[in-house]
N, CA, C and O atoms as a printed pandas DataFrame, in Angstrom:
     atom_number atom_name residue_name chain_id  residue_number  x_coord  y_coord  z_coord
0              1         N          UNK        A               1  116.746  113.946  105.308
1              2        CA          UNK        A               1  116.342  113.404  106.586
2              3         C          UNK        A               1  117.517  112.808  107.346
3              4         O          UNK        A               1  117.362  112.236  108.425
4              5         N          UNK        A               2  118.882  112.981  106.658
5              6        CA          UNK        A               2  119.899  112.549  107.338
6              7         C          UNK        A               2  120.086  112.955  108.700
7              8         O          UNK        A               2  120.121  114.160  108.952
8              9         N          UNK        A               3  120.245  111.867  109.863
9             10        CA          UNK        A               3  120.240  111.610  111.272
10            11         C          UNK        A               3  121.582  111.101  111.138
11            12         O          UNK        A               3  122.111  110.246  110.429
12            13         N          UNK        A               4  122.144  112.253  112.448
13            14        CA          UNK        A               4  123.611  111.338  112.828
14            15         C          UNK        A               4  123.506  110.525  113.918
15            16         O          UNK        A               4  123.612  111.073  115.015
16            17         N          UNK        A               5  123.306  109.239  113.873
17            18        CA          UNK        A               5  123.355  108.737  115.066
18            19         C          UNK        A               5  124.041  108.657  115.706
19            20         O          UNK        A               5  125.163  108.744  115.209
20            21         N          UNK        A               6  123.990  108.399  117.523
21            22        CA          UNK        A               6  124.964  108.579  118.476
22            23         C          UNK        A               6  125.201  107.052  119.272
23            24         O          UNK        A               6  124.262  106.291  119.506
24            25         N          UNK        A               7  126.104  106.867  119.502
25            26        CA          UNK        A               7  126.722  105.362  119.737
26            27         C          UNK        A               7  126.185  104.850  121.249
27            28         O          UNK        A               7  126.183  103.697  121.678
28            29         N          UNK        A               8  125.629  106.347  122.064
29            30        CA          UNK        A               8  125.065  106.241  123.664
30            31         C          UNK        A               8  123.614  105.388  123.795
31            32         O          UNK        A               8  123.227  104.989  124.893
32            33         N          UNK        A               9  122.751  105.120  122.383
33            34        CA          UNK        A               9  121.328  104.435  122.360
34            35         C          UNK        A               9  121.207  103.592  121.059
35            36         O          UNK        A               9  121.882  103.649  120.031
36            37         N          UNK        A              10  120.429  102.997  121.306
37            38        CA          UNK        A              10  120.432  101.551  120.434
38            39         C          UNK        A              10  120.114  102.612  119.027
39            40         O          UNK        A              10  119.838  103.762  119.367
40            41         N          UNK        A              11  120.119  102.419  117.885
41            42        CA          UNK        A              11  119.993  102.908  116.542
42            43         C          UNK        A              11  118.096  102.763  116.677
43            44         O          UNK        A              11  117.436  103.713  116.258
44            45         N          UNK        A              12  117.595  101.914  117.091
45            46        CA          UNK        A              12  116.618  101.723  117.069
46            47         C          UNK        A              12  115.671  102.383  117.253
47            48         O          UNK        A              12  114.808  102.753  116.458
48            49         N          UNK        A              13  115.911  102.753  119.452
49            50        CA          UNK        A              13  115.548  103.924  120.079
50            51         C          UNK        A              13  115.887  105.313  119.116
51            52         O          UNK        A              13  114.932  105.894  118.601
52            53         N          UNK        A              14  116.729  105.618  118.984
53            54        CA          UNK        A              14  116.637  106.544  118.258
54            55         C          UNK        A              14  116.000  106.998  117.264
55            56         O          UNK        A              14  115.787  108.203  117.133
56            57         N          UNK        A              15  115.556  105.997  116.319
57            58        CA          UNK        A              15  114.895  106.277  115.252
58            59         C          UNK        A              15  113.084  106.367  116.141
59            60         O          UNK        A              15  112.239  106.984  115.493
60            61         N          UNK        A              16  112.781  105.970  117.053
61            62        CA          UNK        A              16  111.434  105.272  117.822
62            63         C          UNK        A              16  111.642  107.224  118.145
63            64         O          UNK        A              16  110.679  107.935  117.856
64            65         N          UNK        A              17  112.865  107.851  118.701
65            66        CA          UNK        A              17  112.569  108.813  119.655
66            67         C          UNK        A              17  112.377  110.097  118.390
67            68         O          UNK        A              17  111.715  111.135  118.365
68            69         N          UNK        A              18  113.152  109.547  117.572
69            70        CA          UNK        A              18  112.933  110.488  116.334
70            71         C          UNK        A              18  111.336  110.735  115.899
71            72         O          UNK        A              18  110.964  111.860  115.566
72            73         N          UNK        A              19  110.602  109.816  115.923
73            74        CA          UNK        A              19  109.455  109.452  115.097
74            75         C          UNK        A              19  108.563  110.493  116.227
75            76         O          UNK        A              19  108.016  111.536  115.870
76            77         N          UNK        A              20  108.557  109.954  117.658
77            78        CA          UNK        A              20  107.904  110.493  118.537
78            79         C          UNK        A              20  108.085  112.185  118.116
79            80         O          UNK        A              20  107.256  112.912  117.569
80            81         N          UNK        A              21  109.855  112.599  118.709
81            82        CA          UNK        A              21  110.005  113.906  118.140
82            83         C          UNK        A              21  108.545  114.729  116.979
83            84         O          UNK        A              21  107.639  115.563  117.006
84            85         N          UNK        A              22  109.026  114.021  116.354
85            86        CA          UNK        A              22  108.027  114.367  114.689
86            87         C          UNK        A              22  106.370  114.410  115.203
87            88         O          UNK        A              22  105.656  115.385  114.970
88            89         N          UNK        A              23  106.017  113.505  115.747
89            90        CA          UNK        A              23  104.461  113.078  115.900
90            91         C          UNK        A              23  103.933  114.271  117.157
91            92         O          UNK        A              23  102.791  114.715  117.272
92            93         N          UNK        A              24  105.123  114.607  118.010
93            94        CA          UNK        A              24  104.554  115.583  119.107
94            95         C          UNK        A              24  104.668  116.663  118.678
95            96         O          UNK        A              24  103.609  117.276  118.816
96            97         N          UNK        A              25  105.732  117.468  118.025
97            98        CA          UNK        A              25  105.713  118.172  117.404
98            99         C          UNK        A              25  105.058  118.653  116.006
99           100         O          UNK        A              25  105.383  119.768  115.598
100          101         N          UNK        A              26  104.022  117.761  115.141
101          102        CA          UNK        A              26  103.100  118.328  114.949
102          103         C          UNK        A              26  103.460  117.531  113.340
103          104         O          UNK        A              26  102.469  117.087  112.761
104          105         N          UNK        A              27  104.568  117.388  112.774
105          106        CA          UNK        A              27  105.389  116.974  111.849
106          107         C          UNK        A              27  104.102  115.725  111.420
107          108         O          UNK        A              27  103.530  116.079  110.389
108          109         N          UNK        A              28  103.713  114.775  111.818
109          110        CA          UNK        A              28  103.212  113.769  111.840
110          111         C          UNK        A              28  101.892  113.817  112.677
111          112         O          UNK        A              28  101.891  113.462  113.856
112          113         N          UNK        A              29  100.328  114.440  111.792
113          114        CA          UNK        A              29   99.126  114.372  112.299
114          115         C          UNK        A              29   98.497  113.150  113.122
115          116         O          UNK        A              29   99.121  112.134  112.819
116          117         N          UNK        A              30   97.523  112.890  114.020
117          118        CA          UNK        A              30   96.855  111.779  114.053
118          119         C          UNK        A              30   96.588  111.426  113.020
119          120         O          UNK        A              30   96.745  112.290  112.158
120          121         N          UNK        A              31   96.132  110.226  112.592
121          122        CA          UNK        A              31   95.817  109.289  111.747
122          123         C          UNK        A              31   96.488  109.593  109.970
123          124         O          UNK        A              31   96.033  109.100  108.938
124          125         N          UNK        A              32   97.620  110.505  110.097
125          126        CA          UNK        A              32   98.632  110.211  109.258
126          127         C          UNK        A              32   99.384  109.798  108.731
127          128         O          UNK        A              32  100.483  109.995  109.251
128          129         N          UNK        A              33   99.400  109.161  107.705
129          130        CA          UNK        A              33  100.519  107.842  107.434
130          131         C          UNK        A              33  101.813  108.404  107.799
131          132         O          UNK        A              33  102.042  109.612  107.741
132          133         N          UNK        A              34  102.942  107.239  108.302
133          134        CA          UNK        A              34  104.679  107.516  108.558
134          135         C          UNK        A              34  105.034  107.085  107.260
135          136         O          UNK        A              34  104.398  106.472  106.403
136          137         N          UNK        A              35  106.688  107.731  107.309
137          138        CA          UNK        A              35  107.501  107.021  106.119
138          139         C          UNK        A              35  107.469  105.581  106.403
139          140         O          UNK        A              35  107.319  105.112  107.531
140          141         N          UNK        A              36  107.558  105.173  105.752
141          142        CA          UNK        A              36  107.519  103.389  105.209
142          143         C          UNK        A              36  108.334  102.589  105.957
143          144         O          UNK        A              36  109.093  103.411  106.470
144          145         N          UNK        A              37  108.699  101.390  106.388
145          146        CA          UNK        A              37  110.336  100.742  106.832
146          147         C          UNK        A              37  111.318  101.037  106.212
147          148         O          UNK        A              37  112.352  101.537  106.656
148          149         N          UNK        A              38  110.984  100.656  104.781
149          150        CA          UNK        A              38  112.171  100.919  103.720
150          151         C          UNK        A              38  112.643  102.076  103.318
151          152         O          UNK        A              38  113.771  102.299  102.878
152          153         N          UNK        A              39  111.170  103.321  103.577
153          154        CA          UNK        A              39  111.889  104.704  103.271
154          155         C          UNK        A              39  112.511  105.545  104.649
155          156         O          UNK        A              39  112.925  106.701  104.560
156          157         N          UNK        A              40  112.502  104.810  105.854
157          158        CA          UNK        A              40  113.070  104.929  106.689
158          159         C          UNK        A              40  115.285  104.628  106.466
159          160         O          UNK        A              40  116.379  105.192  106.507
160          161         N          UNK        A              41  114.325  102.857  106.158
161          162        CA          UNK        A              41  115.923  102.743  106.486
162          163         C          UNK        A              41  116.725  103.217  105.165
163          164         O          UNK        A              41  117.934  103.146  105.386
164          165         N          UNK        A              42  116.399  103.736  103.695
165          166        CA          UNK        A              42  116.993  104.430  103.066
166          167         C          UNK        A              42  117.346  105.688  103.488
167          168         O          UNK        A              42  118.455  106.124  103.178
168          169         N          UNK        A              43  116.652  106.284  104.086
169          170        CA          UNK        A              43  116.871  107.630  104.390
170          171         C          UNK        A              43  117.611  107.744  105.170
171          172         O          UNK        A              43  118.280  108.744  104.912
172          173         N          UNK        A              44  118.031  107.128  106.346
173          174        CA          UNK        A              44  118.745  106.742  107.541
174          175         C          UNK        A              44  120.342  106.147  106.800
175          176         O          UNK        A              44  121.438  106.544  107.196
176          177         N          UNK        A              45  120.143  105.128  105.665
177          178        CA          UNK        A              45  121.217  103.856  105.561
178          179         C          UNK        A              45  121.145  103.148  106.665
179          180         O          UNK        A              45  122.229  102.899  107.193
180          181         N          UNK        A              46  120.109  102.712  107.221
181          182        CA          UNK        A              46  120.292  101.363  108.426
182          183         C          UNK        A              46  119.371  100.493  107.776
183          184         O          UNK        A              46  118.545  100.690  106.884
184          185         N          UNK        A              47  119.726   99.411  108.477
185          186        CA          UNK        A              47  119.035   97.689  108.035
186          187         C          UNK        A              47  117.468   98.225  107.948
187          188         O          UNK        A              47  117.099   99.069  108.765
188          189         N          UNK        A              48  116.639   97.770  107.038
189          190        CA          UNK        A              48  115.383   97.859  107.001
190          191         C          UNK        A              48  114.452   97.092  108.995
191          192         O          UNK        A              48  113.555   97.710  109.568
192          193         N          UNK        A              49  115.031   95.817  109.497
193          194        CA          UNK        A              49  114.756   96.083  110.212
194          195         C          UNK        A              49  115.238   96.532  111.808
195          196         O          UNK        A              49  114.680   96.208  112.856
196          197         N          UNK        A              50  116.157   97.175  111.676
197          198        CA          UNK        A              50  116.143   98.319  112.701
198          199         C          UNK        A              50  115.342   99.401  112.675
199          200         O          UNK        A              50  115.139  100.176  113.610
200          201         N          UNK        A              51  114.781   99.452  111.326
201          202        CA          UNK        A              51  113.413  100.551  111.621
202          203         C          UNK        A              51  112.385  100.238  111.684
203          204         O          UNK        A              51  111.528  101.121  111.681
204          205         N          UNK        A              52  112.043   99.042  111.758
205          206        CA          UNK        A              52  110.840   97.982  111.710
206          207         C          UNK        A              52  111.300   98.050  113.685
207          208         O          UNK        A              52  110.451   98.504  114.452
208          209         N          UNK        A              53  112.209   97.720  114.052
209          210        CA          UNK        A              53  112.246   97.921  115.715
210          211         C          UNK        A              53  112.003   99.076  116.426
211          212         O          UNK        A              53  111.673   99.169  117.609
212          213         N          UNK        A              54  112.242  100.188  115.396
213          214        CA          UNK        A              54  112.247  101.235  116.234
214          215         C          UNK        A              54  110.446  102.017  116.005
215          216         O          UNK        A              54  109.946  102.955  116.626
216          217         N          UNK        A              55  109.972  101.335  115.102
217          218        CA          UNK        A              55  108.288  101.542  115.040
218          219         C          UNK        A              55  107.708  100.646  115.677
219          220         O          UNK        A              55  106.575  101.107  115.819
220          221         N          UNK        A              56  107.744   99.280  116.347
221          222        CA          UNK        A              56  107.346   98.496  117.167
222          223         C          UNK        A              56  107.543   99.465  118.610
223          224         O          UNK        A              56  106.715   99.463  119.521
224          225         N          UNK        A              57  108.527  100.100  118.609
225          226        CA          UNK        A              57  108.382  100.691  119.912
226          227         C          UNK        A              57  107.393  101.778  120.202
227          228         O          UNK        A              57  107.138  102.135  121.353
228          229         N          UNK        A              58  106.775  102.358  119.004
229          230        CA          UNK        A              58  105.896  102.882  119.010
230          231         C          UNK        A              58  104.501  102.309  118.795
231          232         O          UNK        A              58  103.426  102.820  119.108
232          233         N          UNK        A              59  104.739  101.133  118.194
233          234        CA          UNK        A              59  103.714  100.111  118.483
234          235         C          UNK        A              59  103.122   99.860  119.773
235          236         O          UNK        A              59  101.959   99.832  120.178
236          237         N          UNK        A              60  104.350   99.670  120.350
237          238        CA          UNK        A              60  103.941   99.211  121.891
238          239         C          UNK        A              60  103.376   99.775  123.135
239          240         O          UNK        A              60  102.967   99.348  124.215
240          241         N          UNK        A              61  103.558  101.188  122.394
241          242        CA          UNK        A              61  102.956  102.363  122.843
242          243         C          UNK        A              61  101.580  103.156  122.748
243          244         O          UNK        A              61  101.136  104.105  123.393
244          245         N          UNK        A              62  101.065  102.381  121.667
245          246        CA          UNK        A              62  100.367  102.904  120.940
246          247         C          UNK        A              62   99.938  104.074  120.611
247          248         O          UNK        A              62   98.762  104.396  120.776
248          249         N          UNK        A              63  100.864  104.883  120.090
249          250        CA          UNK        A              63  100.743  105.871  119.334
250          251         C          UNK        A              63  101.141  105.754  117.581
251          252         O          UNK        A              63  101.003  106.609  116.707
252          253         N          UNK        A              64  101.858  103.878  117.460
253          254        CA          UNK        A              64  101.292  104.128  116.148
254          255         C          UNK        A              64  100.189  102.587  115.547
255          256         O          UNK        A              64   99.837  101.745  116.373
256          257         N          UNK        A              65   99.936  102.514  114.596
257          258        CA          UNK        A              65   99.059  101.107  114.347
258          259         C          UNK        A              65   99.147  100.841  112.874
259          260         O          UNK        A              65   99.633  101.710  112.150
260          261         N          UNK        A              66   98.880  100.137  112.563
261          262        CA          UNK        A              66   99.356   99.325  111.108
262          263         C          UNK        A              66   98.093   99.110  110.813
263          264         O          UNK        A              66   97.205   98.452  111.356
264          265         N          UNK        A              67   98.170  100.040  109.477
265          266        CA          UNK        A              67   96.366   99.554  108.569
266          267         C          UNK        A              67   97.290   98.585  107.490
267          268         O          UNK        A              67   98.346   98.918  106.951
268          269         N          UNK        A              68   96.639   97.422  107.361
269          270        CA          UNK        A              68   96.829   96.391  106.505
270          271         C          UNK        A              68   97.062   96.580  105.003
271          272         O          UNK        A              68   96.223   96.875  104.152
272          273         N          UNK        A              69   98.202   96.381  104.869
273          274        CA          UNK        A              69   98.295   96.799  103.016
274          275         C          UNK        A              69   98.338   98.026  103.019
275          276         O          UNK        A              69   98.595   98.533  101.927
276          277         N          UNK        A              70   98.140   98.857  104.060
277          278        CA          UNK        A              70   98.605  100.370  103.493
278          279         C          UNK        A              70   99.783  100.861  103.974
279          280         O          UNK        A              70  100.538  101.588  103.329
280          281         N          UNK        A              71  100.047  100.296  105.646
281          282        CA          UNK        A              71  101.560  101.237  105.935
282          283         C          UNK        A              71  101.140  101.363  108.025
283          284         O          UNK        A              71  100.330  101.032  108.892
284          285         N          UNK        A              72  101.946  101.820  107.866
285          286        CA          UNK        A              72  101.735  102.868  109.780
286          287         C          UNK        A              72  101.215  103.898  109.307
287          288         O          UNK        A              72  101.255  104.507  108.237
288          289         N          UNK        A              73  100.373  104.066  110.948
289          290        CA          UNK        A              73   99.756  105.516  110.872
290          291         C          UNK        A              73   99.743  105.973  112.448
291          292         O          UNK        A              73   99.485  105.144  113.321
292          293         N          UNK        A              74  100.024  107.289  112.750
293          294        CA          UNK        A              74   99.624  108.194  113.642
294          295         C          UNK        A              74   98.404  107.542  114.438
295          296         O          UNK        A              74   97.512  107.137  113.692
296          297         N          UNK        A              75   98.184  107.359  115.815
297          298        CA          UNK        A              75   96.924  106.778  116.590
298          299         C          UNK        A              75   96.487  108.180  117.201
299          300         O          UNK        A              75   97.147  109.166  117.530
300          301         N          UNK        A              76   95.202  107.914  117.228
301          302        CA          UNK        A              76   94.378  109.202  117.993
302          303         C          UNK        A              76   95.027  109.176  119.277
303          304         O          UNK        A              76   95.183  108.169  119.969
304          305         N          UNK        A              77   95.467  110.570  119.602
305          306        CA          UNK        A              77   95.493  110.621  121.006
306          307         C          UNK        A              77   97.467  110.669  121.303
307          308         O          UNK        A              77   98.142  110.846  122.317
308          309         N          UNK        A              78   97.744  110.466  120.145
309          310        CA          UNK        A              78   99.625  110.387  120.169
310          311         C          UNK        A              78   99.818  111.309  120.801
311          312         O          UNK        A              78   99.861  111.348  122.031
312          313         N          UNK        A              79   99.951  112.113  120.115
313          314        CA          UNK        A              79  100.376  113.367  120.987
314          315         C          UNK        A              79  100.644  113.420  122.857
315          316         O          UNK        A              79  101.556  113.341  123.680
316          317         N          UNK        A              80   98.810  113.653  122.758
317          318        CA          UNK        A              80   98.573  113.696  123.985
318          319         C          UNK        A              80   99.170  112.463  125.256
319          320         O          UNK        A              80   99.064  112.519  126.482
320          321         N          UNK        A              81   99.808  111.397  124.373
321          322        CA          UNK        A              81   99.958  110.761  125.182
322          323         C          UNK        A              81  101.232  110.398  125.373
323          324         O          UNK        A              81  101.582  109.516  126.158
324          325         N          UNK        A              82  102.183  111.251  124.465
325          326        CA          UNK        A              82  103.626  111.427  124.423
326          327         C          UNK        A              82  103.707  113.279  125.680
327          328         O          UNK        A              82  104.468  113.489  126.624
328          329         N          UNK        A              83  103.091  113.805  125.354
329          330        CA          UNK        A              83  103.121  114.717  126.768
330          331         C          UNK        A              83  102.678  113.912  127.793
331          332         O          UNK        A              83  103.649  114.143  128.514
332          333         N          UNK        A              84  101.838  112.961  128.624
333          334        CA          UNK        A              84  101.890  112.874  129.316
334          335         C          UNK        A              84  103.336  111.793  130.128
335          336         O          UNK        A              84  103.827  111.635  131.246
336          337         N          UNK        A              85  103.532  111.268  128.707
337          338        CA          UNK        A              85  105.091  110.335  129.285
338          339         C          UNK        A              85  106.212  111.321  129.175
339          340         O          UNK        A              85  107.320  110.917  129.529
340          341         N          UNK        A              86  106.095  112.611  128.719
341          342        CA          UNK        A              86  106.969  113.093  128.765
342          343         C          UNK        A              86  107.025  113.863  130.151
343          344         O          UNK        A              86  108.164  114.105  130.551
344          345         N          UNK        A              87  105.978  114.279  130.936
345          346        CA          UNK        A              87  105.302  115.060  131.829
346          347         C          UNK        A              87  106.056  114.153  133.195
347          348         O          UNK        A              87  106.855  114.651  133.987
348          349         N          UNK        A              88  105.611  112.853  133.212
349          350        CA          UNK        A              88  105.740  112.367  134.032
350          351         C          UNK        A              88  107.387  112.395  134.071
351          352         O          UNK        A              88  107.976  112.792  135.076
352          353         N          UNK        A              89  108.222  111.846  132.651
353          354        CA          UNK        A              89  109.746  111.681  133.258
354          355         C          UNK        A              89  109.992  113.089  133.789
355          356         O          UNK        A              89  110.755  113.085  134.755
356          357         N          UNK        A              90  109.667  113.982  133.517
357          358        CA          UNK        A              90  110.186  115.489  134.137
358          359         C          UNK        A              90  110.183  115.358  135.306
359          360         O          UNK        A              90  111.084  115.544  136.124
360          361         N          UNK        A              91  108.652  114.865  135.488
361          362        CA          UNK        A              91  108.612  114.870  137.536
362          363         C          UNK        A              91  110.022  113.865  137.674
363          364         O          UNK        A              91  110.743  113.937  138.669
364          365         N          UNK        A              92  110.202  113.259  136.938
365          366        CA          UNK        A              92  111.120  111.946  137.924
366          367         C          UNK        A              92  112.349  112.062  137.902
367          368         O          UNK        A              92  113.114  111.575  138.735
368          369         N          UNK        A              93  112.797  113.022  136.502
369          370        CA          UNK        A              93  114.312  113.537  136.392
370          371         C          UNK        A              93  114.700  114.675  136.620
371          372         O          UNK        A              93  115.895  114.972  136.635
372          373         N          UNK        A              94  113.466  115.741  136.900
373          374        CA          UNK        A              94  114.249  116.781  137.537
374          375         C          UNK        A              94  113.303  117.485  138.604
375          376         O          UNK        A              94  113.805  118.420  139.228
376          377         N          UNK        A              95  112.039  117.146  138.869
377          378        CA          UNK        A              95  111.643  117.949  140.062
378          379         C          UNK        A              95  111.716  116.833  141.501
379          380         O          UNK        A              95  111.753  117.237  142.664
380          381         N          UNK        A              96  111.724  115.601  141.146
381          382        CA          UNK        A              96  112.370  115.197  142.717
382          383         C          UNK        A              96  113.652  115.083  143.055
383          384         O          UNK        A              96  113.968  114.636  144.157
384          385         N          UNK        A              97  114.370  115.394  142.331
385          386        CA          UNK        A              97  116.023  115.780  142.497
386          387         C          UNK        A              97  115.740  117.171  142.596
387          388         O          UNK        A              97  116.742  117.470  143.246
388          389         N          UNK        A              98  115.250  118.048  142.474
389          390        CA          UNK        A              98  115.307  119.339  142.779
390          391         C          UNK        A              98  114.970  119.611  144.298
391          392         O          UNK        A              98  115.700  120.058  145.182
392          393         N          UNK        A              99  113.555  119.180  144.343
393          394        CA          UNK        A              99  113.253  119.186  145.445
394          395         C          UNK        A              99  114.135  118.390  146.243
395          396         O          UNK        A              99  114.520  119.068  147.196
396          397         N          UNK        A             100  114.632  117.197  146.252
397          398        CA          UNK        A             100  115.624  116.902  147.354
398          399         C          UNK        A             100  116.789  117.890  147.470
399          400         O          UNK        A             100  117.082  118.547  148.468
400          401         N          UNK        A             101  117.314  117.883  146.451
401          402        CA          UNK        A             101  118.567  119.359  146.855
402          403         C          UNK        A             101  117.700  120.401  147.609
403          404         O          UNK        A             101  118.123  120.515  148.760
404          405         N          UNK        A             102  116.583  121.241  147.348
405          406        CA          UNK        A             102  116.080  121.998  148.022
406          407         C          UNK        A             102  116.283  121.738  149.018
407          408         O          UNK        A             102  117.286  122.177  149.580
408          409         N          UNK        A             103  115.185  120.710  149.791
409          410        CA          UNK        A             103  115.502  120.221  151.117
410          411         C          UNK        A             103  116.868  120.170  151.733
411          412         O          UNK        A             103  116.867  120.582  152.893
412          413         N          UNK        A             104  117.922  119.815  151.321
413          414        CA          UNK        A             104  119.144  119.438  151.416
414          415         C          UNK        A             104  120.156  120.999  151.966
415          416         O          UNK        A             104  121.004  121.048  152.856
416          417         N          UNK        A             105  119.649  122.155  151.031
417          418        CA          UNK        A             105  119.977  123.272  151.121
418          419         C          UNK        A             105  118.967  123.963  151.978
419          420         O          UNK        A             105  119.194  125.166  152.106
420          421         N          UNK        A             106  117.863  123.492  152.625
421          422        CA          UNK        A             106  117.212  123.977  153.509
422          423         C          UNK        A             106  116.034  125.211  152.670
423          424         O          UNK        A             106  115.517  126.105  153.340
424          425         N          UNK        A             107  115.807  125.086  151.437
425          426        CA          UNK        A             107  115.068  125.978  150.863
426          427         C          UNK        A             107  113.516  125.893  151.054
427          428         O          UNK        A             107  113.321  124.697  150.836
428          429         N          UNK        A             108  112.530  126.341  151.278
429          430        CA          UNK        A             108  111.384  126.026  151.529
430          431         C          UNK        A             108  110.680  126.506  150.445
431          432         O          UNK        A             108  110.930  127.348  149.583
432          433         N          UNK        A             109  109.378  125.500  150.772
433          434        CA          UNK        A             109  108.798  125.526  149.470
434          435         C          UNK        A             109  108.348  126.995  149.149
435          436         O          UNK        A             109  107.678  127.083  148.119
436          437         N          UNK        A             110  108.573  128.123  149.801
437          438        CA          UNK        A             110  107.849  129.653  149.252
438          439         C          UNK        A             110  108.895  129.731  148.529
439          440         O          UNK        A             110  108.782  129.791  147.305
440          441         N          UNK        A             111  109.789  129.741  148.978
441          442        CA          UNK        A             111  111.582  129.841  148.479
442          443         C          UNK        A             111  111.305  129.387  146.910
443          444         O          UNK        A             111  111.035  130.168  145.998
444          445         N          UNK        A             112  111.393  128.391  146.834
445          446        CA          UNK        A             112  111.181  127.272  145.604
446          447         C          UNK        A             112  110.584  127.678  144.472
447          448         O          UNK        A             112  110.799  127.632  143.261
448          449         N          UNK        A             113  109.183  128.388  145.752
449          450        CA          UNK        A             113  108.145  128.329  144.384
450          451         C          UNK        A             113  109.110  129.475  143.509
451          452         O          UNK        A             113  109.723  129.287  142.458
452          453         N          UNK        A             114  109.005  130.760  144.362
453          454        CA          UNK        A             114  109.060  131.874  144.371
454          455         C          UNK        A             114  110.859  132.187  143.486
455          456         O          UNK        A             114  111.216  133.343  143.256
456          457         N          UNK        A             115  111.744  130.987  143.116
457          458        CA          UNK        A             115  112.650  130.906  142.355
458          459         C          UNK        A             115  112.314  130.208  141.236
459          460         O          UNK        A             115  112.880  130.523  140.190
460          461         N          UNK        A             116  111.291  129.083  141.229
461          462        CA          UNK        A             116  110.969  128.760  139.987
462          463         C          UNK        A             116  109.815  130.267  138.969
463          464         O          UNK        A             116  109.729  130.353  137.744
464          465         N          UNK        A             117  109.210  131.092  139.875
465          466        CA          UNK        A             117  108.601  132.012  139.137
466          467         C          UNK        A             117  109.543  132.948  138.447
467          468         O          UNK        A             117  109.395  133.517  137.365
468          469         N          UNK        A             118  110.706  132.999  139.429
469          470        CA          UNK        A             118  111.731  134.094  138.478
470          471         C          UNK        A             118  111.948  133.054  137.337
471          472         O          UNK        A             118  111.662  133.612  136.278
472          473         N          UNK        A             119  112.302  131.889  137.148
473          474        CA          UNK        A             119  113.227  131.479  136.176
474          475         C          UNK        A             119  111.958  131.846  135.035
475          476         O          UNK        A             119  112.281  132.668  134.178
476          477         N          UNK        A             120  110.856  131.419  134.979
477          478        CA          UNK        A             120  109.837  131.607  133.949
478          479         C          UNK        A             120  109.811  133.172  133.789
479          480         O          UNK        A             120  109.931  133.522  132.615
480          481         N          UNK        A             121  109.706  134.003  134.532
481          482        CA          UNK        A             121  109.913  135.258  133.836
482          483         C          UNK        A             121  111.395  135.728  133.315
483          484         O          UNK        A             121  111.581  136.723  132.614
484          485         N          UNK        A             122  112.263  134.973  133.709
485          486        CA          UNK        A             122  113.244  135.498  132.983
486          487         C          UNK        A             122  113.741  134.777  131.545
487          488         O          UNK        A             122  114.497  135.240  130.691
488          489         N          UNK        A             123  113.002  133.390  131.583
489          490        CA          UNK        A             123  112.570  133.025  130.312
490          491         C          UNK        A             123  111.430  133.522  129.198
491          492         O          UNK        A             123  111.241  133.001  128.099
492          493         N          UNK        A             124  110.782  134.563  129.714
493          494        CA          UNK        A             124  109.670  135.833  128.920
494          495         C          UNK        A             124  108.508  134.572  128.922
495          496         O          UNK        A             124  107.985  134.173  127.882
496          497         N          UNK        A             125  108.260  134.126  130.016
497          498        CA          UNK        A             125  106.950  133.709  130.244
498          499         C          UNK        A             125  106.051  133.747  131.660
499          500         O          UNK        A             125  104.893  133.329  131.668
């Protein structure tokens, strides 16, 4: 499970974005237990709680919840609710900067559409 971490985000986030990674991608069911704090931060080599921070952030999110005496677990609805935060930063990091360059370059929205349809077919979808 060795992660190289990168010096650009807190160790924390990372491990929080890791977990998400895992839980949207399918790795980690609803109401599935996570690795542990401790089998985190062994697996990692970081402080036990920097991974205790970086599951609070998923706490706070609630996509994960703490059954008592047993551990973290997967919350109904994770998934779905990591696409929709993921959905939304898209709109905010790349289709209203797109669309402003559009505008900017004078492209109209048939234009637009009609270049975003090539890119999906030339991605075989």
């Amino acid at each position: 499970m060795g992660v190289q971490f990168n010096e650009e985000k807190p160790i924390y986030m990372q491990i929080a974005e890791m977990l998400e990674n895992a839980i949207f991608c399918g790795a980690y069911q609803e109401e599935e237990q996570i690795p542990s704090i401790t089998e985190l931060a062994v697996a990692h080599k970081i402080n036990p709680a920097t991974a205790l921070k970086g599951i609070n952030v998923l706490v706070d999110e609630d996509l994960l919840y703490k059954k008592r005496g047993l551990g973290m677990f997967v919350s109904k609805g994770a998934s779905a609710k990591i696409r929709q935060k993921r959905q939304k930063n898209f709109y905010v990091q790349y289709i209203l900067p797109m669309v402003q360059e559009a505008v900017n370059l004078d492209i109209t929205n048939e234009q637009l559409d009609a270049m975003i349809e090539r890119g999906y077919q030339e991605n075989g979808h």
